[in-house]
N, C-alpha and C positions, 0 to 999 in steps of 0.2 A: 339882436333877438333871433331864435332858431326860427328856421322856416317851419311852420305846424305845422303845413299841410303836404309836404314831402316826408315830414315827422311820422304821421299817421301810416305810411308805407309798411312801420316794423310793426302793424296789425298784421299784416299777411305772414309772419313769421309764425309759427304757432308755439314755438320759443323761444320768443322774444318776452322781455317783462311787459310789453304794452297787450301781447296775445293773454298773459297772465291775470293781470289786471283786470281783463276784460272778462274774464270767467268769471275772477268773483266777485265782480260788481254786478253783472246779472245775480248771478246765486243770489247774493243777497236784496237785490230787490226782489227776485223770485219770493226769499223767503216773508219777507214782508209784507208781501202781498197776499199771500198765504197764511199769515197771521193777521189778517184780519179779513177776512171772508166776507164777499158782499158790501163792505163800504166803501163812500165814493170817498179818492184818494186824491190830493193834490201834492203834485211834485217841482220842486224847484233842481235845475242842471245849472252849475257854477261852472263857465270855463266847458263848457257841452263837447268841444269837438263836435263831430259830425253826429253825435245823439244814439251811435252806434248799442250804448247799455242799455236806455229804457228802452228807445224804439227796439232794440231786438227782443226784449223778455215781451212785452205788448203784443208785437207781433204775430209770437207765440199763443197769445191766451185767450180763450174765447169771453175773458170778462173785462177786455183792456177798455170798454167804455166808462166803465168806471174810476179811469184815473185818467186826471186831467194836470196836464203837464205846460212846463216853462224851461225852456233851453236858451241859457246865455250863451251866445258865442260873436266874439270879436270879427273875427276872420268872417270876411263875404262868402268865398268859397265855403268854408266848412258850414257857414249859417246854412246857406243852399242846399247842399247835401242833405242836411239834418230835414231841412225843410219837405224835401221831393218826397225823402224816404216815407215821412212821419204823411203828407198827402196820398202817396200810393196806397199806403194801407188802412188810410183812412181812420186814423188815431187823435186823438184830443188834444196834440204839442202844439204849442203855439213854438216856434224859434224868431229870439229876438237878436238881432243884431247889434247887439250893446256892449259895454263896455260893463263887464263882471267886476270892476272894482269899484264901482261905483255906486253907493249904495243906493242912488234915485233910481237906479234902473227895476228897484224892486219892490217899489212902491205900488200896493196894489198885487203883489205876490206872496207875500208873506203876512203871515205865518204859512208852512206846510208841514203835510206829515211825510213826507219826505225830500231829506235835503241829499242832494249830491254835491262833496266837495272833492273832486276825483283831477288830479293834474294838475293843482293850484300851490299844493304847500310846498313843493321843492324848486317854486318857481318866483317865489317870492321874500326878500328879506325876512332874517329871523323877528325885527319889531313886529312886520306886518303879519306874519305867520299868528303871535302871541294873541294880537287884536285883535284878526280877524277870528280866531276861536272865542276869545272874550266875549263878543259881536254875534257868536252863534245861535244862543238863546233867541233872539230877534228872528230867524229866520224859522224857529219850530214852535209848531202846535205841542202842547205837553202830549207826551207819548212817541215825539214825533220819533221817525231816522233819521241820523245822518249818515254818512257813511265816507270815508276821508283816505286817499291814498298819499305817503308821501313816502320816497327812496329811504333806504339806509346810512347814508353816507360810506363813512370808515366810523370804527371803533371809537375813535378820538374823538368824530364831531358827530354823534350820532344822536338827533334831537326829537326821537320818536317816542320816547320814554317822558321827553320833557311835553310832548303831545298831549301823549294822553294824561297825564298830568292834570293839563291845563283842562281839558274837556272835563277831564272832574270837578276841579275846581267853580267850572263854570254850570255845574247842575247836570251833568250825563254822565249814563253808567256805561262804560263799556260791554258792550254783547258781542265780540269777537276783535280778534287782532291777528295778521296771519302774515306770514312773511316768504316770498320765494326763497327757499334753499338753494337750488340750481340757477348758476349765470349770475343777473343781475340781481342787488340786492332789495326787490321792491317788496312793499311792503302796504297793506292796507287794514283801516279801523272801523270798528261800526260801534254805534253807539247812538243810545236811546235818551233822548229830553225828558227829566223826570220832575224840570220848573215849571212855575207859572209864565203867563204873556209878559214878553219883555218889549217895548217898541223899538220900533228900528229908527237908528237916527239918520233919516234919509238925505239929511246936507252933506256926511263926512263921507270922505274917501276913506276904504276897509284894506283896499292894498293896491298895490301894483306889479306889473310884473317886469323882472329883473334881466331875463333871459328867454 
């Protein structure tokens, strides 16, 4: 397994695809948040890292009391981080120190209107990748976000198409899809829950991760 937390270093790059990433996964919570004006929001982080995308848009906004947050993250170090950061300014993130693949750990969290699956899908087997979209309705309120990054690959194995595919299939409409041109080939989705309540089946494992 990579080290994450020496991982997170190519944040200070400002191009790097993880400085990339990181733009437009604020944006787009920015924009969501902005699309619905004055309602209270809950937010679920799969795979959080140090919480660097909500808590920085939050931190920004004179109406971040109004979204109340949940950041999964494995790693001690990066929980902590997420933890100080999201305390100093005084924000509504609870960070759980759990295990993202795990679907008990979200018991009591879901449904939200917004899901972050940001760092997950290139990190885990193609089965698990399949399911774990399957499995996504359980984690949204209808209307909800989600929003999903996962690499390019190469031309030959390039399972992004078969992505968002599968998000349709499974009851969401794509609202954006964007891809880095310069460097590395990252790539990320957003997309709107337009089902009814699915429950979550809190006994199974949803994935694991590979690397």
């Amino acid at each position: 397994m990579r080290d994450y937390v020496s991982w997170h270093d190519a944040y200070d790059d400002p191009g790097s695809a993880l400085s990339w990433r990181l733009s437009r996964v604020r944006h787009h919570i920015t924009a969501t948040l902005n699309g619905r004006p004055g309602e209270p929001i809950t937010a679920v982080s799969l795979c959080a890292g140090d919480g660097r995308d909500l808590i920085g848009v939050l931190s920004a906004r004179p109406d971040a009391d109004r979204v109340e947050g949940v950041l999964v993250k494995l790693s001690p170090e990066l929980a902590a981080r997420a933890r100080a950061a999201a305390g100093e300014r005084g924000l509504r993130i609870r960070v759980l120190t759990a295990d993202a693949g795990a679907a008990a750990t979200y018991a009591g969290l879901v449904p939200a209107d917004l899901v972050l699956m940001v760092g997950v899908f290139g990190n885990i087997t193609d089965g698990d990748l399949e399911e774990l979209i399957r499995a996504a309705p359980a984690f949204c309120r209808s209307g909800a976000t989600l929003v999903w990054s996962r690499g390019r690959d190469d031309d030959i194995r390039d399972l992004n198409d078969a992505v968002r595919g599968w998000f349709a299939e499974a009851g969401f409409s794509e609202l954006a899809y964007e891809t880095m041109e310069d460097g590395e080939k990252a790539a990320l989705g957003v997309v709107r829950y337009d089902g009814g309540p699915v429950p979550m089946d809190f006994a199974r494992r949803l994935f694991s991760f590979v690397r």
